[in-house]
Every structure is written in C-alpha cells, then in structure tokens.
GUVEX-101257 format. One record per residue: residue number from 1; chain; x, y, z of N, C-alpha, C in turn. Coordinates in Angstrom, 3 decimals. Atoms other than C-alpha are relative to their C-alpha. Example, Ala and Ser with C-alpha at 12.3 -4.5 7.8 and 13.67 -1.06 7.14 Angstrom:
BEGIN
SITE seq mol       nx       ny       nz      cax      cay      caz       cx       cy       cz
SITE   1   A    0.890   -1.190    0.000   12.300   -4.500    7.800    0.900    1.200    0.000
SITE   2   A   -0.820   -1.190   -0.060   13.670   -1.060    7.140   -0.770    1.090    0.730
This chain:
BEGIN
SITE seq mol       nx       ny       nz      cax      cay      caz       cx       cy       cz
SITE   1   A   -0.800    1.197   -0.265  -87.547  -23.669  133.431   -0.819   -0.995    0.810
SITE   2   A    1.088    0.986   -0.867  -89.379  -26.817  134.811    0.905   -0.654    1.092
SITE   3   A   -0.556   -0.008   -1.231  -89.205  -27.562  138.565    0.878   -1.905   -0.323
SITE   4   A   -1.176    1.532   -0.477  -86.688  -30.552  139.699   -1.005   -0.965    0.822
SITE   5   A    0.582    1.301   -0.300  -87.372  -33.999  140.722   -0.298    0.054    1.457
SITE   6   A    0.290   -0.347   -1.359  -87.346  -32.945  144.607   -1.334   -0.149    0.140
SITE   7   A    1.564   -0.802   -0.297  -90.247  -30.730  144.048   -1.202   -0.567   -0.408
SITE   8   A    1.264    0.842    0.330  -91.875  -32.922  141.783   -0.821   -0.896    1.266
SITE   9   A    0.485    1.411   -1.259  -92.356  -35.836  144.732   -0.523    0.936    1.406
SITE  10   A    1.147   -0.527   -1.553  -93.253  -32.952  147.496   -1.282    0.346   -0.684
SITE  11   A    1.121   -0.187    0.609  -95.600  -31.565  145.199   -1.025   -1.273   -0.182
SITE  12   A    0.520    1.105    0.042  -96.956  -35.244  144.468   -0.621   -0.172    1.520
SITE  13   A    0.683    0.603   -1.245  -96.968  -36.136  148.252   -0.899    1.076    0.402
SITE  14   A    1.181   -1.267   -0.440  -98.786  -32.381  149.140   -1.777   -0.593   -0.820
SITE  15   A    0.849   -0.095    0.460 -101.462  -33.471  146.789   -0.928   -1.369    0.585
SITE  16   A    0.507    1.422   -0.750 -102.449  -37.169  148.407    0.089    0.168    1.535
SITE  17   A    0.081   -0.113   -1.946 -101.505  -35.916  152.180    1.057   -0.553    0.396
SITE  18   A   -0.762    0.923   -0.664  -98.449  -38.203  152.802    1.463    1.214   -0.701
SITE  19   A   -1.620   -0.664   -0.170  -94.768  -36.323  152.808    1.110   -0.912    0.416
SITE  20   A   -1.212    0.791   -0.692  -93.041  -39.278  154.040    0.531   -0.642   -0.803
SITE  21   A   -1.169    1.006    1.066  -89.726  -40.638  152.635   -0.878   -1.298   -0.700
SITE  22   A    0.231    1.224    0.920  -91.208  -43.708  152.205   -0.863   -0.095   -1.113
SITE  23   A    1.267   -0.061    1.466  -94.200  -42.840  149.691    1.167    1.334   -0.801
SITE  24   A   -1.011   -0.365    1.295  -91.194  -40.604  148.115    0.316   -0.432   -0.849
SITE  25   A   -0.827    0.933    1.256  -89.471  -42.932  146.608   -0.615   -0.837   -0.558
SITE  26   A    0.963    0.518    1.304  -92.392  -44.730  145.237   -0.288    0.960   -0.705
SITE  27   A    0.196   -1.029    1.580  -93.300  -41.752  143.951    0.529    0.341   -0.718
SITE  28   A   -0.695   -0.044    0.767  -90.340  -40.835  142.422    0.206   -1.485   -1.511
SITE  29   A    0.120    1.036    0.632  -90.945  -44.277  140.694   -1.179    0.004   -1.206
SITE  30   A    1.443   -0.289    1.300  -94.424  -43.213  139.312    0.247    1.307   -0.722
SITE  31   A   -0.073   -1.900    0.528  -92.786  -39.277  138.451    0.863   -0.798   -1.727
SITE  32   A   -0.725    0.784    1.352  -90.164  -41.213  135.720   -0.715   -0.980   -1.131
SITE  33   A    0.440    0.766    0.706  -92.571  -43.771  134.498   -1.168    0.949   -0.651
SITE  34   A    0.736   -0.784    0.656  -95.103  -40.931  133.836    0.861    1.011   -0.916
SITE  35   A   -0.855   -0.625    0.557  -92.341  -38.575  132.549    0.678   -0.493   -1.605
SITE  36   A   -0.927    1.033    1.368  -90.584  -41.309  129.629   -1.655   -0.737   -0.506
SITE  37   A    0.917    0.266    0.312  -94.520  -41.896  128.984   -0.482    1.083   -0.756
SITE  38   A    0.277   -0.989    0.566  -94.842  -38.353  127.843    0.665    0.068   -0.876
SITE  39   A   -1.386   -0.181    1.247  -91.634  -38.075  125.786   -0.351   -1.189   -1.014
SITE  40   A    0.463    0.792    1.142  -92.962  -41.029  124.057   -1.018    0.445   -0.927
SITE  41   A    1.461   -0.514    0.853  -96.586  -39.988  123.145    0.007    1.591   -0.514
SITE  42   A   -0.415   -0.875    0.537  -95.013  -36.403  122.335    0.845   -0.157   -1.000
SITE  43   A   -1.242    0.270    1.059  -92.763  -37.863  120.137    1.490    1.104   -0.052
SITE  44   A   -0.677   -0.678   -0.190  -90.222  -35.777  121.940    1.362   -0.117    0.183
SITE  45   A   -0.997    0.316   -0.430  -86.604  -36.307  121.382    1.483    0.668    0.006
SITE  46   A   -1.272   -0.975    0.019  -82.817  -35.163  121.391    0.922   -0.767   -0.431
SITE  47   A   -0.446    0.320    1.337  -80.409  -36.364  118.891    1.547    0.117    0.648
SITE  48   A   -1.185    0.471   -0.005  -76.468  -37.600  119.074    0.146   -0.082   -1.320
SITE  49   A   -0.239    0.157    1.670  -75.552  -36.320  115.640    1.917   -0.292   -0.213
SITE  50   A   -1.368    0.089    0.257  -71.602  -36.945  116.432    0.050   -1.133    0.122
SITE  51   A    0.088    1.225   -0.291  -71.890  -40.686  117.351    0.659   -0.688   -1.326
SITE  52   A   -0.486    0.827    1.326  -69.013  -42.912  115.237    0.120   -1.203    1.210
SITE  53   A    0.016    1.584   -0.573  -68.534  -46.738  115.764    1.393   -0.302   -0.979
SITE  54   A   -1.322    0.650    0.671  -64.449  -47.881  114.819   -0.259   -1.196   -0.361
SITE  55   A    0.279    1.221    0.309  -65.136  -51.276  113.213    1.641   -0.831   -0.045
SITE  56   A   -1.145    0.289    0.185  -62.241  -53.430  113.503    0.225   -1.520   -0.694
SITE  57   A   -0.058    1.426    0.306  -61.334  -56.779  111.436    0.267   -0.840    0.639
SITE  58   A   -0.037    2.020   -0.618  -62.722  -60.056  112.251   -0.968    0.243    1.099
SITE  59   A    0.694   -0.467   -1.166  -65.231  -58.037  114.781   -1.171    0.208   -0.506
SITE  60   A    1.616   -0.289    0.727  -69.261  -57.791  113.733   -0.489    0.268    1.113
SITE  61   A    1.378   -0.755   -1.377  -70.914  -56.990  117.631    0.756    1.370    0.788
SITE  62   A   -0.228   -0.844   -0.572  -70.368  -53.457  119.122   -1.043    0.321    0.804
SITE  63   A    0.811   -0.197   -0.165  -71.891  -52.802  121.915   -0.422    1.648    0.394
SITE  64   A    0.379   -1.512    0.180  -73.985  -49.230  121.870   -0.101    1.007    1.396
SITE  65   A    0.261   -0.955   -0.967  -74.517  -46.382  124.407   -1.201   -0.264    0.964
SITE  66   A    1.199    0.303   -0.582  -76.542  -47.128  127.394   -1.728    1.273   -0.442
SITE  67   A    0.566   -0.783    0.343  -78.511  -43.938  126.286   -0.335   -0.055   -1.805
SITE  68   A    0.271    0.328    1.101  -78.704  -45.070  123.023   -1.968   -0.684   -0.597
SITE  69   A    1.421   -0.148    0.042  -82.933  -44.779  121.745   -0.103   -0.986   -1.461
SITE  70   A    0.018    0.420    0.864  -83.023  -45.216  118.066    1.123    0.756   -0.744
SITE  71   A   -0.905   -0.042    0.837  -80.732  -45.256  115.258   -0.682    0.950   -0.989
SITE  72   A    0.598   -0.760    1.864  -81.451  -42.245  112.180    0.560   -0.649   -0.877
SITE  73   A   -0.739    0.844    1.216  -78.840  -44.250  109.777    1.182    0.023    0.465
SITE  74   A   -1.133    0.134   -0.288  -75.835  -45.692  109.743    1.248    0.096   -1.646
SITE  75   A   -0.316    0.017    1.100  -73.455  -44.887  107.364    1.592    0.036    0.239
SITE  76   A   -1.211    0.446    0.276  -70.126  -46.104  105.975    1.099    0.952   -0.190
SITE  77   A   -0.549   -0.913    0.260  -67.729  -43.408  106.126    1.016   -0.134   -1.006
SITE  78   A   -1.178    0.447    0.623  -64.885  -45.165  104.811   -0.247   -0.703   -1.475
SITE  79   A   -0.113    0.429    1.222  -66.265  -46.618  101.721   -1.346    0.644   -0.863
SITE  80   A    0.916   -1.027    0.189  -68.888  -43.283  101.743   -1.417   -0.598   -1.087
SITE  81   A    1.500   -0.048    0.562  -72.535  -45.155  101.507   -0.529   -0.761    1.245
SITE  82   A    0.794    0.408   -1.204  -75.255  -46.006  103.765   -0.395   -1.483    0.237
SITE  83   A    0.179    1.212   -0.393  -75.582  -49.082  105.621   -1.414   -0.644    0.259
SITE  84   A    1.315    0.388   -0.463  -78.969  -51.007  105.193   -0.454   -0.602    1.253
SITE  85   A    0.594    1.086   -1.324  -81.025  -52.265  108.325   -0.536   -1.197   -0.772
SITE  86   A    0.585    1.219   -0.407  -81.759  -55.711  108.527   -0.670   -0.734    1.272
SITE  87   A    0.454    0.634   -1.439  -83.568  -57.925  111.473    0.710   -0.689   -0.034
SITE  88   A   -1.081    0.825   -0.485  -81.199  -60.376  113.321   -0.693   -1.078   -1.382
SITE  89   A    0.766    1.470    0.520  -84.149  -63.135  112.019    0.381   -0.075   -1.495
SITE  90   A    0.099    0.336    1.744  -84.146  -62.162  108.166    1.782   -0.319   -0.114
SITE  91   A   -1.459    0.389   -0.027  -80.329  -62.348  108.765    0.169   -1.532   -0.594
SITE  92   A   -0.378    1.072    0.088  -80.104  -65.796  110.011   -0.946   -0.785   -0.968
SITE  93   A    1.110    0.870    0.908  -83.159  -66.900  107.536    0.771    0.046   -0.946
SITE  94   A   -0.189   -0.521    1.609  -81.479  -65.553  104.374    1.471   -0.870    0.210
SITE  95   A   -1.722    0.455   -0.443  -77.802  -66.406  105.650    0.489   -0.892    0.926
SITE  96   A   -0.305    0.566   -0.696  -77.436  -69.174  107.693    1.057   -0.591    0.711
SITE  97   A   -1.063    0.181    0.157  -74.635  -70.587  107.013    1.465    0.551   -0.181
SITE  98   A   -1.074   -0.609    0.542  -72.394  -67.791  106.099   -0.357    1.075    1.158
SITE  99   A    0.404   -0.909   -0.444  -73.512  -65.588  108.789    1.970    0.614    1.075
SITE 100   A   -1.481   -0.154   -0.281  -69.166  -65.368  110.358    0.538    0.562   -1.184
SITE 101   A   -0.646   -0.394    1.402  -68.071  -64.776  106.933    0.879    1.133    0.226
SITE 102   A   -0.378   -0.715    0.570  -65.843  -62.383  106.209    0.225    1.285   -1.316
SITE 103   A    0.015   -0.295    1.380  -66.213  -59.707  103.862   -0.444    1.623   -0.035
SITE 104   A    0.480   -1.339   -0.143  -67.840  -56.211  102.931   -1.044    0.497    0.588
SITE 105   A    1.357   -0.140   -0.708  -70.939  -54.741  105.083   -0.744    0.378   -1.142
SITE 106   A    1.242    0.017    1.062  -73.645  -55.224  103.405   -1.803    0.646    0.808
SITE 107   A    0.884   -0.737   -0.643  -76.057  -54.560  106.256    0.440    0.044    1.663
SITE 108   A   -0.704   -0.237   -1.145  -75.929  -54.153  109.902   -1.954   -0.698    1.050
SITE 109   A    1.068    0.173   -1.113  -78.880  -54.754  113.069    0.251    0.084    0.964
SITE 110   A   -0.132   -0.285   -1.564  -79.273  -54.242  116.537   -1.024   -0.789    0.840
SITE 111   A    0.649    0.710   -0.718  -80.446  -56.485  118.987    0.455    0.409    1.702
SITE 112   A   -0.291   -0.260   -1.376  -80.743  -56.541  123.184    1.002   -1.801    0.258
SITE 113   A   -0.455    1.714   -0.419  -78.688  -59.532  124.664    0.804    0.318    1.514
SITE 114   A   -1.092   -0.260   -0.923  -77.007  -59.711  128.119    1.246    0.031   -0.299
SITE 115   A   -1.404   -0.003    0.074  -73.729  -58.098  129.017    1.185   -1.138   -0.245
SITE 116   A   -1.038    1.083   -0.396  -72.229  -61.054  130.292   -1.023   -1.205   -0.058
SITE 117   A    0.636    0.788   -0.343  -73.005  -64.759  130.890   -0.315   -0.159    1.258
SITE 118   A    1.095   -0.463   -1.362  -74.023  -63.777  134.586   -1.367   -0.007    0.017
SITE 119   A    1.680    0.307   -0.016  -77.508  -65.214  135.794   -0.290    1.584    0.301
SITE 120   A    0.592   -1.494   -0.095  -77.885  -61.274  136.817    0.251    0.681   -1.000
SITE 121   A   -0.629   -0.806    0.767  -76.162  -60.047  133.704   -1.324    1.474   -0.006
SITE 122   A    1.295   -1.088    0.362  -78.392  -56.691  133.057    0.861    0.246   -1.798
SITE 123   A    0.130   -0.055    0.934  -79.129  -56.490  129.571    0.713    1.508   -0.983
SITE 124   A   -0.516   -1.227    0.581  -77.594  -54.108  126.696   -0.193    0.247   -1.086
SITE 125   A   -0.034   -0.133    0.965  -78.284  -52.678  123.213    1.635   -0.494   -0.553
SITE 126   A   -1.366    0.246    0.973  -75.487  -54.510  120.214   -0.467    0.192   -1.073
SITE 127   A    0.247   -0.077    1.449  -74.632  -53.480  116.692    0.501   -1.101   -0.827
SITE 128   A   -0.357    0.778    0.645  -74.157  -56.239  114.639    0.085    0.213   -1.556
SITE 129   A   -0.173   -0.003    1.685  -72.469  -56.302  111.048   -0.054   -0.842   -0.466
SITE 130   A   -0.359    1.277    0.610  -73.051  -58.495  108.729    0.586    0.665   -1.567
SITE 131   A   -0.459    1.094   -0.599  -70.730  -59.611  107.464    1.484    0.856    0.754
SITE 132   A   -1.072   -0.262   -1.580  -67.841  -59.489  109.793    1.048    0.804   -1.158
SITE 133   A   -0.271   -1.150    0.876  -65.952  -56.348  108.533    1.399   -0.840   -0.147
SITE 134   A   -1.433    0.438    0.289  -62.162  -57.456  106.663    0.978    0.945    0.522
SITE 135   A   -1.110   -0.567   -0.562  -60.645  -54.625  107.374   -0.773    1.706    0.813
SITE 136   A    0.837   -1.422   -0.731  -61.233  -51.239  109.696   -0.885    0.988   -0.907
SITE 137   A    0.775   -0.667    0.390  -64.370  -49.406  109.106   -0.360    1.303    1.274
SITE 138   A    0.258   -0.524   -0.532  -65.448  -45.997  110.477   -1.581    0.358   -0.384
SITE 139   A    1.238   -0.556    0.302  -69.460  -45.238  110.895   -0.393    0.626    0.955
SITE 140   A    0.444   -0.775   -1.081  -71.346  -42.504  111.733   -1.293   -0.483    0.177
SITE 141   A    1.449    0.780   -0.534  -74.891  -43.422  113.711   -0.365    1.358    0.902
SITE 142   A    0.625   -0.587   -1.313  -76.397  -40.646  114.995   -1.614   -0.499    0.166
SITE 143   A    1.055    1.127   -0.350  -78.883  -41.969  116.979   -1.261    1.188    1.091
SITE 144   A    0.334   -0.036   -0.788  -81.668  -40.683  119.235   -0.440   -0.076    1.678
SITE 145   A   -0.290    0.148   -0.995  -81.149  -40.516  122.693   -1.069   -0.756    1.260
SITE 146   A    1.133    0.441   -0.873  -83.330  -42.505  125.645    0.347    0.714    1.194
SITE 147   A   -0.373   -1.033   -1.523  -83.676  -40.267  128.513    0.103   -0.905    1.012
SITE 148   A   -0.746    0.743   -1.009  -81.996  -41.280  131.748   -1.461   -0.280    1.329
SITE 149   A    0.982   -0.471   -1.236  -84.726  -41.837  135.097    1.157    1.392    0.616
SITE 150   A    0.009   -1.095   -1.026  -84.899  -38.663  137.175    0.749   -0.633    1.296
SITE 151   A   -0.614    0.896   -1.756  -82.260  -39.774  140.503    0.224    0.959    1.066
SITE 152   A   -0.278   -1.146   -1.002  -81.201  -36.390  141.995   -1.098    0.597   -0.012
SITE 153   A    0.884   -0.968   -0.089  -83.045  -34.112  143.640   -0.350    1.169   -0.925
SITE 154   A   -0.465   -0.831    0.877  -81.776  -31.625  141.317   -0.525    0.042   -1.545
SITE 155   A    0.167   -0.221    1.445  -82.452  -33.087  137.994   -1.193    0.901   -0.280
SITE 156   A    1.445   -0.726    0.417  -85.012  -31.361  135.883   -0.642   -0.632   -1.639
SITE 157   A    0.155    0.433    1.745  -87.148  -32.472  132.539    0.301    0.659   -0.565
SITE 158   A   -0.442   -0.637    1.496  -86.148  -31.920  129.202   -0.841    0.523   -0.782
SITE 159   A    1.038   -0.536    0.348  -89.569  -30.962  128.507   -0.897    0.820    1.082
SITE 160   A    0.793   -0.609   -1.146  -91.671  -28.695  130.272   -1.396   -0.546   -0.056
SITE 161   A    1.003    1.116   -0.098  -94.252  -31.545  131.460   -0.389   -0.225    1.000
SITE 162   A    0.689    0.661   -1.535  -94.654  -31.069  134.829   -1.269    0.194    0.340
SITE 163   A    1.028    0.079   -0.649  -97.741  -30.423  135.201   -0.832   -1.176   -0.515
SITE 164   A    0.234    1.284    0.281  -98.603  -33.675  133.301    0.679   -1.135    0.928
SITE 165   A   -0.614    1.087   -0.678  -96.363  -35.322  135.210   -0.847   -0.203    1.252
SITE 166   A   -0.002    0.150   -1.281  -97.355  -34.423  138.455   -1.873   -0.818    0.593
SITE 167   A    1.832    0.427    1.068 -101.377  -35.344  136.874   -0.021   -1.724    0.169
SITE 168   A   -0.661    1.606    0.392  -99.698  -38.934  136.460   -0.003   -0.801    0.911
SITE 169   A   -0.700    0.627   -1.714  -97.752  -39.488  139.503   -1.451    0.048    0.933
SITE 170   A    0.696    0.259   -1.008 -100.618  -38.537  141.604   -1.247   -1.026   -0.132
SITE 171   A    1.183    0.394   -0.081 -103.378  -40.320  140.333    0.853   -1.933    0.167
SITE 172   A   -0.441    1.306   -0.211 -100.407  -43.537  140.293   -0.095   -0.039    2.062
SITE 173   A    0.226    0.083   -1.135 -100.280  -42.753  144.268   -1.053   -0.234    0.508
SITE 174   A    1.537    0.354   -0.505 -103.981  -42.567  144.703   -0.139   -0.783   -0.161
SITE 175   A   -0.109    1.322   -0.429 -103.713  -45.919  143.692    0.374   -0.983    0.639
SITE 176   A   -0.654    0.328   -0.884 -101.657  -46.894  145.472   -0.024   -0.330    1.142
SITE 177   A    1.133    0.423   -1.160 -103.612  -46.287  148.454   -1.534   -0.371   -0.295
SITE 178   A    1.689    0.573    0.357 -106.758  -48.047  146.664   -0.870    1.656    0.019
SITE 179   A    0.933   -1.149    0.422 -108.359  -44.266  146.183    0.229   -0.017   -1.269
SITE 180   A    0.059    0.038    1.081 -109.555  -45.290  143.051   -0.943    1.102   -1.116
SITE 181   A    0.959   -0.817    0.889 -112.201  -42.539  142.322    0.871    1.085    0.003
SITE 182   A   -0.444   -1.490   -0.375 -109.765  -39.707  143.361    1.622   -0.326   -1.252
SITE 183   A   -1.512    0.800    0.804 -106.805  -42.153  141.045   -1.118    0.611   -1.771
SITE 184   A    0.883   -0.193    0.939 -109.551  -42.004  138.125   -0.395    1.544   -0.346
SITE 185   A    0.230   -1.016    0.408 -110.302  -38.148  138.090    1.673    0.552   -0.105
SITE 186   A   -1.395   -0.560   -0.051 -106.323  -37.287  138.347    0.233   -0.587   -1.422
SITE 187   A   -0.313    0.835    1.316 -105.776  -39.880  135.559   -0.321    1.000   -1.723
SITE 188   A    1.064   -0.664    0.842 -108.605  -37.652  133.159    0.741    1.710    0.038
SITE 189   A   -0.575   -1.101    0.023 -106.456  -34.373  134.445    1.620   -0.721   -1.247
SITE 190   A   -0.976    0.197    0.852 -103.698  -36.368  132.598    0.250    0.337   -1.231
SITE 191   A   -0.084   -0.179    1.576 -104.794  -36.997  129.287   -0.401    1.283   -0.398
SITE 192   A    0.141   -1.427    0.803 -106.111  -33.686  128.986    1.686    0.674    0.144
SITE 193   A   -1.380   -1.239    0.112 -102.470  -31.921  129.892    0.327   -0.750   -1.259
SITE 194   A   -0.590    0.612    1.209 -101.037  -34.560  127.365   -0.303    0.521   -1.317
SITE 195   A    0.410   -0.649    1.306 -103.471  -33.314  124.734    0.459    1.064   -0.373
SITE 196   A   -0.729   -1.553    0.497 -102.353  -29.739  125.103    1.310   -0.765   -0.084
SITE 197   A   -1.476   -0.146    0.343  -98.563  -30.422  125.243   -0.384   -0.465   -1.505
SITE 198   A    0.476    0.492    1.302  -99.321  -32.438  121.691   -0.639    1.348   -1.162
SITE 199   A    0.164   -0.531    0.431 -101.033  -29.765  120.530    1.125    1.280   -0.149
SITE 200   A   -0.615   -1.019   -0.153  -98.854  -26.786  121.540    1.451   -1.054   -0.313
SITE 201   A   -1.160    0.682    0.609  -95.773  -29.326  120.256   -0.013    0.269   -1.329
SITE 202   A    0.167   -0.382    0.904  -97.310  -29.483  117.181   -0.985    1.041   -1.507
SITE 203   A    0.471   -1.357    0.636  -98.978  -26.337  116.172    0.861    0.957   -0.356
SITE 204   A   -0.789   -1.066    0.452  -97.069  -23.658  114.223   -0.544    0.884   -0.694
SITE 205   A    0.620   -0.870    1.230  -98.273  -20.673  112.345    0.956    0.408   -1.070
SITE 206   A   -0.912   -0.259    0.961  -95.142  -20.915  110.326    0.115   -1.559   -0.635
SITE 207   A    0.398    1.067    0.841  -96.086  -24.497  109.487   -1.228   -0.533    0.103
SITE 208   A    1.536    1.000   -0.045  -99.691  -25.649  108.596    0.265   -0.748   -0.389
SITE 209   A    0.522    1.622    0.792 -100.611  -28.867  108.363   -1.328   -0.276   -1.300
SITE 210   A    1.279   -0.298    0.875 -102.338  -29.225  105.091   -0.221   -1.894   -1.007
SITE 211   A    0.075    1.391    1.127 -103.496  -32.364  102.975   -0.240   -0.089   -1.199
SITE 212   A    0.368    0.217    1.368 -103.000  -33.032   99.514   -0.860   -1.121   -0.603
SITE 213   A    1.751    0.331    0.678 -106.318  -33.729   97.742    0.915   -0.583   -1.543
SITE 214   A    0.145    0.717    1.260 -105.593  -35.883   94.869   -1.535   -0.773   -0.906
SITE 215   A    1.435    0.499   -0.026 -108.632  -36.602   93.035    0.168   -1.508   -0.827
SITE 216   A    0.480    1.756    0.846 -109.743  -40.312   91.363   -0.543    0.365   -1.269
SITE 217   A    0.406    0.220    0.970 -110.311  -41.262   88.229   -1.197   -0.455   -0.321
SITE 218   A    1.651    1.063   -0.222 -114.166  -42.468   88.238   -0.190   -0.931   -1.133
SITE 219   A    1.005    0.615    0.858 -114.133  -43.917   84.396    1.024   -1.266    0.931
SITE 220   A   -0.675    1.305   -0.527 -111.272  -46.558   86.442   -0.722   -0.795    1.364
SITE 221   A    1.230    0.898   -0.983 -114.306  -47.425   88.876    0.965    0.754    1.273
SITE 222   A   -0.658    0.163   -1.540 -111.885  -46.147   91.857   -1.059    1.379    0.829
C-alpha cells in the first residue's frame, strides 16, 4: 500500500534538512504537481462507467463533474446510438446561425467556461448539445476521472509512485532553495523511477507487444 501524503512531505523535508510547517506546505504543493505528472506520463487512469446526463427540453449546456478527465463516448440511450464529438469552433463555423435551434442531437462538445459571471468565478468543465434537445434525453458518458490534489494527511496515491514522487518533490525543494546541482541529480533519480513504473505498467508476459510486418510492393516503386 503506498505511504500517505503526511509521510510523503516528512520524508521530502528529511531529505533537504528542513521539517518546518512552512516548507511543508510548499512541499505538499510540489508532492501533487509531481504526482498528476506521473498519472499523466503513465497513462494511468480510473474510469466512471455509470455516469448518465438527464437532458431536458429547450436545455443544450450541462455542467460536468468537477472530477470529470475525459469523456470514452457519449451515447444516446433513449434513441439507442452514439453521439458524435464536435469542437465548439467547427460548431459555430458550420452552424452559425442555427446554433439555438431546436431539434435532434446530432453532436455534442465540451468546453471550460466560468461558473458564474463573477470576476473570481473559478472555472468549470460544460456539455454542450447541439442542437438544443426537443424533448428529454438520457446519456450515458462514462468518462475518465481527474484525480483530486493530495489535502489530508491521510490520503494516499492511486498508484504506487512514491518513490517517484518523493524523486520529484525533492529535487522541486532543492530548488527552491537555489541547490541547483543537488535539484539536478534528484531530477535524473526521477526520470529513471518514471521509466521503470512505464515499464513495469506496461510489460506483461501474458501480453507481448509485437509488430505487424507488412511487406511493400517494390514493382509499385514503394
């Protein structure tokens, strides 16, 4: 089981010399940004396969799950077929004029836009239908999940990465205090853990990776 966010940041501060609250909570700042840096370049994720969206007439923006990553498909339950992606842009390029309309979904998109019109609003994933559904639709979206930052002491990763992490965080602290040669060899402990997790992610002896050899035609010059 991989240690909690506590241990991560004493472990971090044990390794630079400093234990004090206050280089905690920066570090806890560099443990999350190295942590959702791994889950990326592992391509490591966790899946919301129950996720429906009630569509209601005369309504086209829903907005999505703050934990909401990426979308696998969205699909039409109620008139049982899958809903194409579109970009907002090819939207309003193709449809300018008709983009309120009324009528059957034809496709759908997701854009960021603030909550509110508040100069602080904080920003939110929306699903947009086009076109604006006539009458109630039910879709399912399961989607990929975006992991939350680390806040309690308690939490723990969803991957067992700490020792990349902690590879991360420290060499972000050594910068921190301008120890840039001691930031620079921690950095180099990084990418190597990264490489193994990657590897030991995707190595299986119950699946090789193999490449199909197609050969060329030479009298077609290729």
């Amino acid at each position: 089981m991989s240690i909690n966010f506590g241990q991560l940041k004493t472990n971090v501060g044990n390794r630079v010399g400093d234990t004090s609250s206050a280089l905690a909570t920066i570090i806890g700042s560099f443990i999350n940004h190295r942590y959702k840096d791994i889950l990326r370049r592992t391509n490591f994720y966790t899946i919301d396969e129950d996720y429906t969206i009630t569509a209601t007439a005369g309504t086209r923006d829903y907005e999505l799950p703050s934990n909401f990553g990426k979308e696998l498909y969205v699909y039409n339950n109620s008139a049982s077929e899958d809903v194409p992606y579109k970009s907002l842009e090819y939207l309003e390029e193709l449809y300018p004029d008709d983009l309120d309309d009324t009528g059957i979904i034809e496709a759908y998109t997701i854009f960021m836009t603030p909550s509110s019109t508040a100069a602080s609003a904080p920003r939110v994933k929306k699903l947009r239908f086009y076109h604006n559904p006539s009458t109630a639709y039910v879709f399912t979206i399961p989607y990929i999940l975006s992991p939350a930052d680390l806040s309690g002491a308690a939490d723990e990763l969803v991957l067992d990465c700490e020792t990349a992490v902690e590879y991360g965080a420290t060499a972000d602290a050594w910068a921190y205090k301008r120890q840039f040669g001691k930031a620079q060899y921690y950095e180099a402990l990084y990418e190597k853990a990264i490489q193994i997790l990657i590897w030991d992610k995707e190595f299986s002896p119950n699946q090789p990776t193999q490449f199909a050899v197609e050969p060329l035609d030479r009298d077609l010059g290729i």
